[in-house]
N, C-alpha and C positions, 0 to 999 in steps of 0.2 A: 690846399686848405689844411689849415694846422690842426688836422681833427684830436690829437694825441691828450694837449693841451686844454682843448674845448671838451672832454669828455672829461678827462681829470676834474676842470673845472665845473661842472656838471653836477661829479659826485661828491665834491665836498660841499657846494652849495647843498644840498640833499642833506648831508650826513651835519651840516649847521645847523640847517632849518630841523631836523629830528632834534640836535643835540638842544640849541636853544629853548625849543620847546620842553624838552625833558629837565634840564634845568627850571625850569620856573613849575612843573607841575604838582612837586611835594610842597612848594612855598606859595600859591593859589589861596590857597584854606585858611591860613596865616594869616597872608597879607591882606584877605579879607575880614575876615577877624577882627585883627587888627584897625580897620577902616569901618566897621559897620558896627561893632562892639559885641556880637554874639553869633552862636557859631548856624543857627538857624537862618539867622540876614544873608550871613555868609554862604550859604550854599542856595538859598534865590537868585544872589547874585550873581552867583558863577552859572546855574544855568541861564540867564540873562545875557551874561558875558559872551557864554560859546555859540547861542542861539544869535545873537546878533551877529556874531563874526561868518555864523557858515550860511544867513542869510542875504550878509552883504556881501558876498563872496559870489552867491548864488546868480546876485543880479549884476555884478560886473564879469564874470567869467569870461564871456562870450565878448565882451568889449574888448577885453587883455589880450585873447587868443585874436581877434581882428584885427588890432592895434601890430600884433607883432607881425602877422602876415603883411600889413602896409608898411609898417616902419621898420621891421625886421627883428630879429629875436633879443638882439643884446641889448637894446635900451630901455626896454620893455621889463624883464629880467634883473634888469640892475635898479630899473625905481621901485619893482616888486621888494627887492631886498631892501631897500634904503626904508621904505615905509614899517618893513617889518624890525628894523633899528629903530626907528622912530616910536613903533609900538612898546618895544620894550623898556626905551627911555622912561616913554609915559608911564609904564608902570610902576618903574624904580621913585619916580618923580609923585606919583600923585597923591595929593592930599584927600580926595575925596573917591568914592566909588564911581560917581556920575560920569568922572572923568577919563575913569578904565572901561564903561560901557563906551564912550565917544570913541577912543581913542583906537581900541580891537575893532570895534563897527568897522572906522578905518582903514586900518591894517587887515580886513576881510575882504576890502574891495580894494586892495592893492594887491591882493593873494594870486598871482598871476605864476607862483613860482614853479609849480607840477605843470600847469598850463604849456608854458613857455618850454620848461624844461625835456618835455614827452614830445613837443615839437620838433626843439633844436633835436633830441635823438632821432626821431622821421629823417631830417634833413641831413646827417652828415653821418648815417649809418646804412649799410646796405641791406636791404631788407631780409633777407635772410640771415643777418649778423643784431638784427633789432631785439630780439626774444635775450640774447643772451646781455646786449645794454641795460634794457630794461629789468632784467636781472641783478644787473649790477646794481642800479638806482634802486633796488629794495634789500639788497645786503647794505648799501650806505644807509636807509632808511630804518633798518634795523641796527646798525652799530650805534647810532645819534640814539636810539631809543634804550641801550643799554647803558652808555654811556651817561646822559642827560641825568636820570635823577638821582644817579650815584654822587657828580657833582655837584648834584643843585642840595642835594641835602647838607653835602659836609660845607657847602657856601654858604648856604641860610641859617646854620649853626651859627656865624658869625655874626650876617646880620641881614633878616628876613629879606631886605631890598637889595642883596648884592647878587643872586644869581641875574636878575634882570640887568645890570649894569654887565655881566660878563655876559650873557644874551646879546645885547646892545653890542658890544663890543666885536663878538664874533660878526654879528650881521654886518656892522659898516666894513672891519677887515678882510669880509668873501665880495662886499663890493666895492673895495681896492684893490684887490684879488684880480677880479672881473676884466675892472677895467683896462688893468694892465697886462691881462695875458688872453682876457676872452675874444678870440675874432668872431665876427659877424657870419652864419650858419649859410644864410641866405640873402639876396636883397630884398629890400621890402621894393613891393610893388606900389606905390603912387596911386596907381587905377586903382586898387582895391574899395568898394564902397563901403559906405559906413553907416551906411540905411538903418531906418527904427527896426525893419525888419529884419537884419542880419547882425543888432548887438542888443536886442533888448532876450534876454534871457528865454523867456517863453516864445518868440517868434524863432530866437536860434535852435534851439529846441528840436522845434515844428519842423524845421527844415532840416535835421538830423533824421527824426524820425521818420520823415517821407520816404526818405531813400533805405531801397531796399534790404542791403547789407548793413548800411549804419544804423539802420534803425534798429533793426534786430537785435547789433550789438548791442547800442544803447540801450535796449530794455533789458538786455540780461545782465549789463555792468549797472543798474539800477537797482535790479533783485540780488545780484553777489553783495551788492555795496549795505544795502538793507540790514540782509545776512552777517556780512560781517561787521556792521556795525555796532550789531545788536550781542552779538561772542563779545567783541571786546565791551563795552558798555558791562553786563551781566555779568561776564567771568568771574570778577573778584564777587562778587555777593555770592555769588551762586556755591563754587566751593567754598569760602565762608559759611552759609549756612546748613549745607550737606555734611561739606567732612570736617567744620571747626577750624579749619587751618588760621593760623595768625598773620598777621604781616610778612613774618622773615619767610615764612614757606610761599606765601604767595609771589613774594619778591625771588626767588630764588627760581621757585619755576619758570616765570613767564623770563627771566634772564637768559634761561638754559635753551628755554624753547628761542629766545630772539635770538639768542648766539648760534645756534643749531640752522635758524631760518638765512642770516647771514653765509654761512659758510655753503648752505647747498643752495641757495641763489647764486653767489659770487662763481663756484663751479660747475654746477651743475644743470641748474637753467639751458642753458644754453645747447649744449650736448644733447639735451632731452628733447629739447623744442626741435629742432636741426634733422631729430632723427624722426620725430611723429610728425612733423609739422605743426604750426600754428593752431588749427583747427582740432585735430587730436588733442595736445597739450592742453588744451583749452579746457576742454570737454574733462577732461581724465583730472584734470584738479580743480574744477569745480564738483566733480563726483566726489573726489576725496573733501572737499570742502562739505558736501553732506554727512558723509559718514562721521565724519570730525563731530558737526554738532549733534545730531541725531544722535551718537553713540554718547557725549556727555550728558544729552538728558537724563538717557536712560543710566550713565556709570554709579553702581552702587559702593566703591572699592579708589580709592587715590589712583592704586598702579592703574586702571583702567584710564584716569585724565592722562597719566604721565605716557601711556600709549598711544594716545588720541592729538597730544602733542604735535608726538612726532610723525603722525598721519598729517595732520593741517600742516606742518613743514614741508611736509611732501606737496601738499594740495597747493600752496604756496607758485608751483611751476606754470598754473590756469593762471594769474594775475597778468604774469609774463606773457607770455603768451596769447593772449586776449590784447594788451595793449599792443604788441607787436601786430597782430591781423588788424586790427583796429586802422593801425598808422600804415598798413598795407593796402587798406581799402581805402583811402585819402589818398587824392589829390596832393602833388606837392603845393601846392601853391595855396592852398587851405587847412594844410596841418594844424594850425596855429587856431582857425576858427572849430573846426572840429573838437580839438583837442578842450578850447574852454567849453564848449556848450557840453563836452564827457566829464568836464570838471565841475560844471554847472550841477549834472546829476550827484557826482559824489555830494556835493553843497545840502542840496535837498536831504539825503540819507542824515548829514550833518548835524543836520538843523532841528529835524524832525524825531530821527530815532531814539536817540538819549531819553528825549522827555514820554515816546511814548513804549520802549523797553521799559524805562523805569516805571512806567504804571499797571505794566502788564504784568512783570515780576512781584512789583508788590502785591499786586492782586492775587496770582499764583502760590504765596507762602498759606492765604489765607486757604488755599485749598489743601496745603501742604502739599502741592507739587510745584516744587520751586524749578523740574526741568523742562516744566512747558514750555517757557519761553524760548528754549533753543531748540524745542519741536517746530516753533514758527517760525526762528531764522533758520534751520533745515527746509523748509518748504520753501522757502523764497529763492534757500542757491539751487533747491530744486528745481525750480522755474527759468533759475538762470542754464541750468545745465539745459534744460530741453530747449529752449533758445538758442543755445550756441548750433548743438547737433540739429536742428534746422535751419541754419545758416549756409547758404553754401559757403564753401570755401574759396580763397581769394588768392591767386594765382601771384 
């Protein structure tokens, strides 16, 4: 098996899918703007936008991750990319708003691409060598994210609709990519069924949570994902309104800290996990993942964020990790269904957190304590951490 290639492959699909996205995130605001004529329409619409995307995503997950265990991971994988070319098309292309609501809806329920991808690494990686992939697939996930809106700004200088055209363009060129160097992980198996039961979202779910070890997982990658969806969401307001910072400081930091996050996933993951094991690793950076938010509630002083940084870079090695034992306790022959119905949860954090982070924060100012809200998301990877450490561990 050409694992060399398929893993290369892997991580620039990853490091697309960040950068395209980071490309078009500073030109969002714009091109709604633009399209709706003021900047109030325009920010309804975008949560509209993202809320449809991580709900239709929510309810095919479990299809995607099924589909590719029957028909195997690479076809699977490559119509997830094609649709998300197609999404960007529609965005460069559209004349109306209604038709960037249709169109992400979409390109949500073609999102098969982390699905697929956390699969294919199950399959053609030795489990004890998984922590340190899945390592890698988040330093790619962070280069795409420092990258992205560096380009998409000096792009949309030119003309608000061309980062989505170079969006566009990277996604069909990773599935020419694909198809010319990606071999097949696994066979799909034929017999796999395709029951209401095992692809409608909420029965895949159910049957995640039954069992024992997955379930557990599952609840604590529900409460990390909460957590960390609610840090990033907040972050920018939060120091905004604590310490005044302006764009370039904010831009500057979360930079340092992604490139920081890149380099000690791409090394260091691996080494770490390898030495504590899965179950350790786990535990030790979802604790760091507490202290991270807890301590910016309470940080009265910048250097205390810029400390806390590099604590969450550390805590960074639990993601790893956690997917790793995850894809340890599956089945080969279900990686694929697991994997959406764990993708299905991120969906939900998706959908749900932004809109109601954003109302808890604004409520919060009115108290003038604007660090509650990462009091909350601290209690949530709270919850994940004593989840894990109640987990047995998986051999």
């Amino acid at each position: 098996m050409r694992r060399a290639p398929a893993l290369s492959f892997l991580l620039v699909t990853v490091f697309i899918d960040m950068l395209g996205l980071g490309l078009i995130v500073p030109i969002v605001p714009a091109l709604l703007t633009d399209l709706t004529g003021h900047a109030g329409g325009a920010a309804r619409w975008s949560g509209l936008i993202g809320s449809g995307y991580g709900l239709l995503q929510f309810l095919s997950a479990p299809l995607l991750g099924r589909l590719s265990d029957r028909h195997g991971r690479r076809p699977v994988l490559l119509a997830s990319l094609s649709c998300l070319g197609v999404d960007y098309l529609a965005h460069a292309a559209s004349p109306t708003v209604w038709l960037l609501v249709l169109f992400h809806a979409v390109a949500g329920a073609c999102a098969g691409t982390n699905t697929v991808v956390n699969a294919y690494i199950a399959d053609v990686t030795a489990p004890e060598l998984r922590a340190r992939a899945f390592g890698l697939v988040g330093a790619a996930f962070g280069l795409g994210f420092v990258a992205g809106p560096t380009v998409g700004g000096l792009l949309g200088a030119v003309d608000v609709r061309l980062p989505f055209y170079a969006a566009a363009g990277l996604a069909f060129a990773n599935v020419l990519y694909g198809w010319l160097v990606l071999p097949e992980s696994r066979p799909g198996d034929r017999g796999t069924p395709l029951g209401r039961g095992v692809v409608n979202p909420v029965g895949a779910l159910a049957a995640v949570l039954r069992r024992p070890v997955l379930g557990r997982l599952a609840w604590a990658r529900l409460s990390a994902d909460v957590a960390r969806m609610t840090g990033q969401v907040i972050w920018t307001f939060f120091v905004t309104v604590r310490f005044g910072w302006g764009t370039a400081q904010v831009g500057v930091v979360m930079a340092a800290g992604a490139l920081a996050g890149v380099a000690f996933q791409a090394r260091l993951v691996g080494p770490i996990v390898r030495r504590l094991g899965d179950k350790r690793a786990a535990v030790l950076g979802g604790a760091l993942g507490v202290v991270t938010l807890a301590g910016t509630a309470a940080a009265s002083a910048p250097w205390v964020v810029y400390v806390l940084q590099a604590v969450g870079v550390l805590g960074s090695v639990g993601g790893a990790a956690a997917q790793a034992w995850l894809s340890r306790a599956t089945g080969a022959d279900e990686q694929g269904t697991v994997q959406g119905a764990v993708t299905g949860i991120g969906a939900i954090a998706e959908t749900a957190v932004p809109v109601a982070a954003g109302a808890a924060f604004a409520w919060s100012l009115t108290c003038d304590q604007p660090g509650l809200v990462f009091l909350g998301a601290a209690a949530f990877a709270a919850v994940s951490v004593l989840l894990l450490a109640a987990t047995p561990a998986t051999n």
